[in-house]
Structure formats: C-alpha cells, structure tokens
C-alpha positions in Angstrom: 134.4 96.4 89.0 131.1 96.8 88.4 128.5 99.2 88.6 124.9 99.9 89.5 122.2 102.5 89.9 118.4 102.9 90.6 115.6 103.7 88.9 115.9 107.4 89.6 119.7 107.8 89.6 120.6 109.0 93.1 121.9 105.9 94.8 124.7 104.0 92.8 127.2 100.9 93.1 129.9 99.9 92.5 129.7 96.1 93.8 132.7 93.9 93.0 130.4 91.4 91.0 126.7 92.2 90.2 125.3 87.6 89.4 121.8 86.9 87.9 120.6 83.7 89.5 118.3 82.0 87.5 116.7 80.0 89.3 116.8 78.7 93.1 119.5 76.4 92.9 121.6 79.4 91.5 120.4 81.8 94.0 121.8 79.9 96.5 125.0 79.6 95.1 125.3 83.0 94.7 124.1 83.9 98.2 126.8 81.0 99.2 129.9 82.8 97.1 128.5 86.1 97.8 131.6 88.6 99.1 129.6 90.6 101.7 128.0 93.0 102.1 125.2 90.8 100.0 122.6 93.0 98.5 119.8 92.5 96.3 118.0 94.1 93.6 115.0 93.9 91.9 114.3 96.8 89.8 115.5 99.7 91.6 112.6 101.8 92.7 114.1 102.1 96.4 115.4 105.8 96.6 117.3 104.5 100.2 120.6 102.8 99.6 118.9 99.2 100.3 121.2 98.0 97.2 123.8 99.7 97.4 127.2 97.4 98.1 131.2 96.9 97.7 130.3 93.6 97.5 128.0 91.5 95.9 124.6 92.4 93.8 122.4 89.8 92.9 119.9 90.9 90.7 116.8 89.0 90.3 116.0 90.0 86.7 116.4 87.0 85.6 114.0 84.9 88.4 111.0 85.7 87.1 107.6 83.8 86.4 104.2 82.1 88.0 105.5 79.3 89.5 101.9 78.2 90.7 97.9 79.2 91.2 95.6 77.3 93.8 92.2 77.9 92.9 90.9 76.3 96.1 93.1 77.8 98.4 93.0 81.5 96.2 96.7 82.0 96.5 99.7 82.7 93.3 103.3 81.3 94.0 105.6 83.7 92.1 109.1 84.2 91.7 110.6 87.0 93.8 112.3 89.1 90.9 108.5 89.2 88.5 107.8 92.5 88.0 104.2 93.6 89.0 103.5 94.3 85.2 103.9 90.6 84.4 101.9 89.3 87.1 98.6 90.7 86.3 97.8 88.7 82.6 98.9 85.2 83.9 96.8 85.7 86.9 93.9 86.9 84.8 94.4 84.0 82.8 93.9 81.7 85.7 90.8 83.9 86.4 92.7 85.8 89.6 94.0 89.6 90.2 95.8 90.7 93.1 93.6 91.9 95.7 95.3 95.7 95.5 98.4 97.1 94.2 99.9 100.9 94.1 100.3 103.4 90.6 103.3 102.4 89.6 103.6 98.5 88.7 107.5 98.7 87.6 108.7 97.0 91.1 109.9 93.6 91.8 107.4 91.8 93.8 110.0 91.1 95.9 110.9 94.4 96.2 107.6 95.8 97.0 107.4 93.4 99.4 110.3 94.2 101.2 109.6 97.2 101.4 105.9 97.5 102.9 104.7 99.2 99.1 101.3 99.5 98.9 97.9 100.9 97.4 95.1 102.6 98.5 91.8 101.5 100.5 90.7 101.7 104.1 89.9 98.1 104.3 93.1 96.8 102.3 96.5 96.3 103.5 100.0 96.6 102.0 101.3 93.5 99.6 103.5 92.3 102.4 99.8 91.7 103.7 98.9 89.3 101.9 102.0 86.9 102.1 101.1 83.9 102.5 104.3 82.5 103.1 108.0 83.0 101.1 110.5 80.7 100.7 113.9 82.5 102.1 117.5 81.7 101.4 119.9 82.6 104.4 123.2 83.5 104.8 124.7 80.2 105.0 122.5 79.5 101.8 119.8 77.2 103.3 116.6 77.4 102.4 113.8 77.7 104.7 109.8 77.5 104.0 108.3 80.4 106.2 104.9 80.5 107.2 102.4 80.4 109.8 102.7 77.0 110.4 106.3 76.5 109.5 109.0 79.0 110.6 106.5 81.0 111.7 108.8 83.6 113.4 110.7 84.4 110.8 107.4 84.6 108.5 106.6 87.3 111.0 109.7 89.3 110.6 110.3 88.1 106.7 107.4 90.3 105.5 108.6 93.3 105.5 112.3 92.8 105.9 114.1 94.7 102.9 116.6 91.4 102.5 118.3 91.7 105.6 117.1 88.4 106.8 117.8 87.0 103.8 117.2 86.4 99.7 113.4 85.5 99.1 113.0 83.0 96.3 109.6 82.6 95.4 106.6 84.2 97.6 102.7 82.5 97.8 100.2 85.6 98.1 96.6 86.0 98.8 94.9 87.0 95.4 91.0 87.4 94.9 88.6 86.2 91.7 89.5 88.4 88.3 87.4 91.6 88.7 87.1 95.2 87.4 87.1 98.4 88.1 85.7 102.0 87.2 88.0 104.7 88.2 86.4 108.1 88.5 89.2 111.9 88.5 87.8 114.7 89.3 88.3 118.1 90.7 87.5 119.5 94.1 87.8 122.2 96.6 91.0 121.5 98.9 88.3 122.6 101.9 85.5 120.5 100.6 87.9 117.3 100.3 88.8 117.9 103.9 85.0 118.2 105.0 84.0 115.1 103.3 87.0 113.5 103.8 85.7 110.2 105.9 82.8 110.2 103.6 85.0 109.6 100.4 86.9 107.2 102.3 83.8 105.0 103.4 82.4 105.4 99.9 84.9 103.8 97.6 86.6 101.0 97.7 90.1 103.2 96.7 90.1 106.6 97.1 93.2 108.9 97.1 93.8 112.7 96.1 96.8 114.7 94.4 97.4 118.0 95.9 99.7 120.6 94.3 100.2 122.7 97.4 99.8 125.9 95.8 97.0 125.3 94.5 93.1 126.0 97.0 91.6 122.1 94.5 92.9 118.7 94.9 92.4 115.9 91.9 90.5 113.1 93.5 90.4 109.8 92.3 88.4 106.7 93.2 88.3 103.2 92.1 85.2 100.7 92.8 84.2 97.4 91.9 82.0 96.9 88.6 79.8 94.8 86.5 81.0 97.7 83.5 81.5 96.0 80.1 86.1 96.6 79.0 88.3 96.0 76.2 90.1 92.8 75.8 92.9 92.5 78.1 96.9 93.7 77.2 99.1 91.3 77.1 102.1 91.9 79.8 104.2 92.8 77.0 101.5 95.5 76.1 101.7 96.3 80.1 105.0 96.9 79.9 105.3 98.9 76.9 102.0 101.1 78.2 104.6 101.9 81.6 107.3 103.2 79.8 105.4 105.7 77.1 105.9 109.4 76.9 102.7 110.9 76.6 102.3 114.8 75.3 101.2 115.0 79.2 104.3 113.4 80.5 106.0 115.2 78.3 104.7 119.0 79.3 104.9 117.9 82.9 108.9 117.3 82.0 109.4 120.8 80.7 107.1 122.1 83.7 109.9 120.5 86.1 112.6 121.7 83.8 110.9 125.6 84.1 111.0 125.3 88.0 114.0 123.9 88.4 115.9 127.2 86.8 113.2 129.5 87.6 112.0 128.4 91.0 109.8 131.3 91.1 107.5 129.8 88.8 106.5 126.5 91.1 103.6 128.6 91.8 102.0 129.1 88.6 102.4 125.6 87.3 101.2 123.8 90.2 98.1 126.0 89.4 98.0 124.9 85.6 98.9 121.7 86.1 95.5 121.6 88.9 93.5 123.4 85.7 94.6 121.0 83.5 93.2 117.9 85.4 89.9 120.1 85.5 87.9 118.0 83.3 86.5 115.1 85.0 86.8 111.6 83.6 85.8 108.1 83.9 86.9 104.3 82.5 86.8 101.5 83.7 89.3 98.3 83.2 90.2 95.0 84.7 92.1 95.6 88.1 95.5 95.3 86.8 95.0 96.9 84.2 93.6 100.0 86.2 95.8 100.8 88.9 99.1 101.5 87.2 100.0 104.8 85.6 103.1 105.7 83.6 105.6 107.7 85.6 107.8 108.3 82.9 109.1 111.9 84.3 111.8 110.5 87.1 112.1 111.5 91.0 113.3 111.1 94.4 110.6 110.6 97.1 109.6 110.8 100.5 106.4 109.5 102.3 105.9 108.6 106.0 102.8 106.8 107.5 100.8 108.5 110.1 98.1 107.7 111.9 94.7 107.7 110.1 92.8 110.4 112.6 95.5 112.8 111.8 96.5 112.8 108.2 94.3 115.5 107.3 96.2 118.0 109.9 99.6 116.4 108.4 99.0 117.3 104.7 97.5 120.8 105.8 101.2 121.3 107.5 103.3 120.0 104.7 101.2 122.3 102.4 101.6 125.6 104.3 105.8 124.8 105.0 106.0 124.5 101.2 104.4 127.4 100.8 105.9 129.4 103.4 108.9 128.5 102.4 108.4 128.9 98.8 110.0 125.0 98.4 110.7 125.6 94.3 109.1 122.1 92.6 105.5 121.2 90.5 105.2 117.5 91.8 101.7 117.4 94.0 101.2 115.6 97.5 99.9 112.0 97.3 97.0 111.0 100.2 96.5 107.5 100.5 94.1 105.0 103.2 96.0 101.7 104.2 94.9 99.1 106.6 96.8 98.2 109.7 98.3 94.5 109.8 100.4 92.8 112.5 104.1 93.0 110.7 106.7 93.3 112.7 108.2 96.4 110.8 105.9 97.6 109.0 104.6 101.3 108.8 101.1 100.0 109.4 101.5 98.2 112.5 98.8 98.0 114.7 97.6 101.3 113.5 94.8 102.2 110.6 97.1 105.0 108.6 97.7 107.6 105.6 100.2 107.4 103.8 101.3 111.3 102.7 104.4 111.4 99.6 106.1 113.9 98.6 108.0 114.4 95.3 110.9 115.9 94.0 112.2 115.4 90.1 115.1 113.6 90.0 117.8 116.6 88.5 116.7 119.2 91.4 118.1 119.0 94.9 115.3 117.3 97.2 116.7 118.1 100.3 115.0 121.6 100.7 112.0 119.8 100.6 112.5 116.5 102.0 114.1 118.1 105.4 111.3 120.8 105.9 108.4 117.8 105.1 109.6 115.3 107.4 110.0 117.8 110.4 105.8 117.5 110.3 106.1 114.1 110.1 107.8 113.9 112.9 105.5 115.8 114.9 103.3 113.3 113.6 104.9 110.1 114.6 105.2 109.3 111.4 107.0 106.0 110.0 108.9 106.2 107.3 108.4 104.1 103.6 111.5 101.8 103.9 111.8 102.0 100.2 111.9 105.8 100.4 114.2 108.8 101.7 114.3 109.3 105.4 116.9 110.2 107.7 116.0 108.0 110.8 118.1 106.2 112.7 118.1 102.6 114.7 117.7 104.9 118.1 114.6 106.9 116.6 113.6 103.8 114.7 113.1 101.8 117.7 110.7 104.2 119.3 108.5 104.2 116.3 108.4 99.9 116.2 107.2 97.6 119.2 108.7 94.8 117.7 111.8 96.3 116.9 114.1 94.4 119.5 112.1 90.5 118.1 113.3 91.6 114.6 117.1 92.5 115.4 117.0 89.0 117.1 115.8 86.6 114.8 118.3 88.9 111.9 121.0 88.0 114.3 120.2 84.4 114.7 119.8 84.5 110.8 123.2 86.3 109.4 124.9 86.8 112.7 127.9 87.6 110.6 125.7 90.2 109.1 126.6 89.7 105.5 123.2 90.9 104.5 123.8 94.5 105.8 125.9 97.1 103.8 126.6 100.7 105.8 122.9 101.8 105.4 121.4 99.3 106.9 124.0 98.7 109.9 122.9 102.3 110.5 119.3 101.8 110.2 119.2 99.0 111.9 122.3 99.9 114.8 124.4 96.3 113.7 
C-alpha cells in the first residue's frame, strides 16, 4: 500500500498503487489498468479530497514539457502535469507569456485547470479560459481531441472538470506576445480602498488587496503593462528554487502563526504589525512570469468562494466583522481579487463578472472555526465555491449555484458511466 498527501498536509491517501505515466501511451495504460476509484494528481495544492483514493493515483510528475508553440495561431501545447514554474522560460524563449496567472505558480497546469484557478484582472478570465482545446483520456482509455470544432461538448464540460471526465494529456492554451510588468504595494485606508474601489479596478490591469481584518489599512497591489527596462530572465530552475526559499519575512510570519496558534489572543496585534510592516511602499517591475508568483513557503488550508462582482465589497466587509466579532484566533489576511466571466459549464465565473474573496488558515491550527463562520456570508452571497479549495457544499446546493449542472452530469455519465473517475468526494459533490 501506498500512500499520499497534499501540499498542505490535510488530505491523505492511501491508494493501492500511486503509477507515473510518462508519456501518453503510458497514461493510457494506466488509466486502462487503473483499480477504481482513478484519481489524479498533479502537485497537490487542492485542499478538497479531489485526489484522494483506495485505488489508483496517477501522478503526472513525470508528464511534463512544451510539447508545441504556434506563432501564427498564438497558442502553447503543454503537457498536463508542467508545473506553472516551468512554463514561463520556454514560452519566453519562443517570445510568448501566458496571458495571466495567480501568486502561487507551484500547480500543475492541469491542476489549475481543473480546478477553475485563476489571477486577478477585470477584463481577464481564469486559465480554464483560455483552453484552447485538451486532449482527454477516458475511462475506457481512448483518447479524444476536444475542442470547439471537435468534441465540442465535452470541450465545454472538460474545462473545468477536476478529472471526473477523464485524464487530460496535453492542453493547447491561448498565450499573448512576451511582455512585462511593473507591480506597485502600497498601503491604504480599509475606507478609502472601498471608496475608490471601481476606480482601482478600471485603472490597472491587475489589482488585488490583502486585508488583515483587524487591522482599519489594506496592502494594495497592482500590476500594469510596461516599456520599463528588467534583469535578464531566471531560468525555470531559478523559478523554482526562488518558490521554495525561506525569506527572514517568511520566516517571522511562521513564528507570527506559531504565536497565535497558542496564544490566540494575540491575532489582533500581529495582524496589526504584520499591516505596519508592509507600510513602506514599493515598486519593480519584471517579465510577466516572472512577476506574478510569490513564495508561500509558510503552509495552509484555504477557503475562497466567488461572488458576484457588485457585491464583493459588502462580502469582505461581512467576513471581516464575523472574524472580529468572534475573535476567529489566526494572522493570515483576506485576499480580494477581479475575474472575468466566461461560458464554462462549472465554473465559479459563469455568466457572471466576479470577486474572488480567500481566506486563510496555517496549516497546524484547526480551520474550521473560521472556515464555517466565513462561508455562512458566502452563502448569503451566492457565492460558488473554488473547487480546488474547502467547502462544504453538496450536489443538491451545488446544483442551484450552476445552470449547466444537469449538461455536465450527463456527458460524465456518457463518459465513465461506471464512474471509475469518482472516489467518495466527488460522488458526494457531484450526487453519483
């Protein structure tokens, strides 16, 4: 027997064989032999049970790699298990970035994918936005070529999909020229972010604020395109090595979470040093993939529902006052981000222009306090949940929340209608 666990510890396997296909042809082999429930992993940054099986893991850390660029067309083919590190200098190369991606670049593609991950920017959608189309191994272990113009219902559904349709093999996505940008952190009012909230939205290409909820300032953050002169790029072995550093910042914040956990009267007062010590404001600026990711070396579990754009500043005012109220023991701030609405079947941005609000808790203190009194106002809210990220939904409440809901369940039916794709989670997210 085996065994597995994710990035932040809380979910773990035991799977009776855990294969590392490297390539397609072995994929589907292993997808063939596979002793259900089938699961996949790509690096573990899912804080649901997506992986989680008796059965069989396959981990894609082995299929990984640019497969293809077309300059004409302005899409990258890439392997579904390439981490998002290892994309960025081979695109560059070719003289490409991707057109957004979120603050931590540790994920499969596949993975992020999957699970409807995304950045920040009112006029930018998730990843699973820009699929172009995915090649998809089934349950039976054929492989079909999903896109608009070719399986294009299963394209539809496929997007965002957390591999209960199936085992993507390689994935073609929308990417834009090379280009760079300046980031600007700086400190503000928590009332003065909220009256110029639109503004900063409509001014930067990304824009996103931090909000330790016991603090009255939020750190504010905006990216936007320039002509500024930057260093020579890292290689992605330097990429990777830069996202697993301890910084002396990394490092405080550690002993910050250690403080609250034992003393939880104590939240208070380093939420407010933490705020003081962002204080100083600061600029760079970097080639895009280069620029988005930050080290998150300090491990959690998270939360973070989608809710509709008009009403995310109402939301975070909510979360911030139960957390206080409640005197919620933890130093990790809120995260405030824009995302664009697309047409996926299921995913968080469907049809509707959205924040997305996160919240945090480190990884060796019980989130449930916190996670249970946060998504009561998301509820309110109608807020729809991160599939890669804690929730307690169910199919019934699921179903409310998704118009398309009853078109996916029937082309995963006509897909695995053995359903050797689903472990427990999943039959009771999606009511197989």
């Amino acid at each position: 027997m085996s065994s597995w666990e994710n990035w932040s510890g809380l979910v773990r396997a035991a799977p009776q064989s855990i294969t590392a296909p490297a390539n397609e042809a072995e994929l589907i082999e292993a997808v063939r032999a596979g002793i259900a429930p089938v699961r996949v992993a790509g690096s573990g940054h899912s804080f649901t049970p997506l992986c989680e099986t008796s059965g069989s893991l396959l981990s894609l850390e082995s299929h990984q790699g640019i497969v293809g660029i077309d300059p004409q067309a302005q899409t990258a083919t890439i392997k579904a298990g390439t981490k998002i590190h290892a994309i960025g200098r081979p695109l560059f190369d070719a003289g490409f970035g991707l057109k957004n991606q979120g603050d931590i670049d540790r994920q499969s593609i596949s993975g992020a994918i999957g699970t409807g991950t995304h950045g920040t920017g009112p006029t930018l959608g998730s990843l699973s936005s820009e699929v172009k189309a995915f090649r998809l191994v089934t349950a039976e272990g054929e492989v079909l070529e999903c896109s608009p113009s070719s399986n294009a219902e299963i394209w539809e559904a496929g997007r965002v999909s957390f591999a209960a349709l199936g085992v993507m093999s390689d994935i073609t996505l929308a990417v834009r020229k090379a280009y760079k940008l300046r980031e600007r952190n700086w400190l503000m009012p928590a009332a003065e972010c909220w009256r110029d909230l639109r503004k900063l939205r409509d001014q930067h290409r990304h824009f996103e604020f931090f909000w330790f909820p016991f603090s009255d300032s939020v750190v504010a953050k905006s990216l936007d395109d320039t002509d500024d002169e930057v260093s020579a790029p890292l290689t992605s072995e330097q990429m990777q090595a830069r996202g697993e550093r301890v910084s002396a910042d990394q490092r405080l914040f550690k002993s910050g979470c250690e403080l609250a956990r034992f003393v939880p009267g104590l939240s208070g007062p380093l939420q407010r040093l933490f705020t003081r010590g962002a204080m100083g404001a600061s600029t760079r600026a970097r080639w895009s993939h280069e620029i988005f990711p930050t080290a998150r070396t300090v491990r959690f579990n998270e939360m973070e529902y989608a809710v509709p754009a008009a009403n995310g500043a109402d939301c975070i005012g909510e979360i911030a006052d139960i957390i206080r109220t409640q005197r919620i023991a933890g130093v990790f701030p809120i995260e405030f981000r824009f995302v664009k609405a697309d047409d996926i079947w299921l995913s968080p941005f469907y049809k509707r222009d959205a924040v997305t609000i996160s919240v945090h808790q480190y990884n060796r203190q019980n989130h449930l306090p916190l996670f249970r009194a946060c998504e009561s106002v998301f509820h309110r809210y109608g807020g729809r949940p991160h599939w890669g990220k804690l929730h307690t939904l169910k199919a019934a409440d699921l179903e409310k929340l998704y118009p398309r809901w009853g078109d996916f369940q029937n082309v995963r039916r006509r897909l695995d209608p053995k359903a050797r794709f689903l472990n427990g989670y999943l039959k009771s997210v999606l009511g197989a």
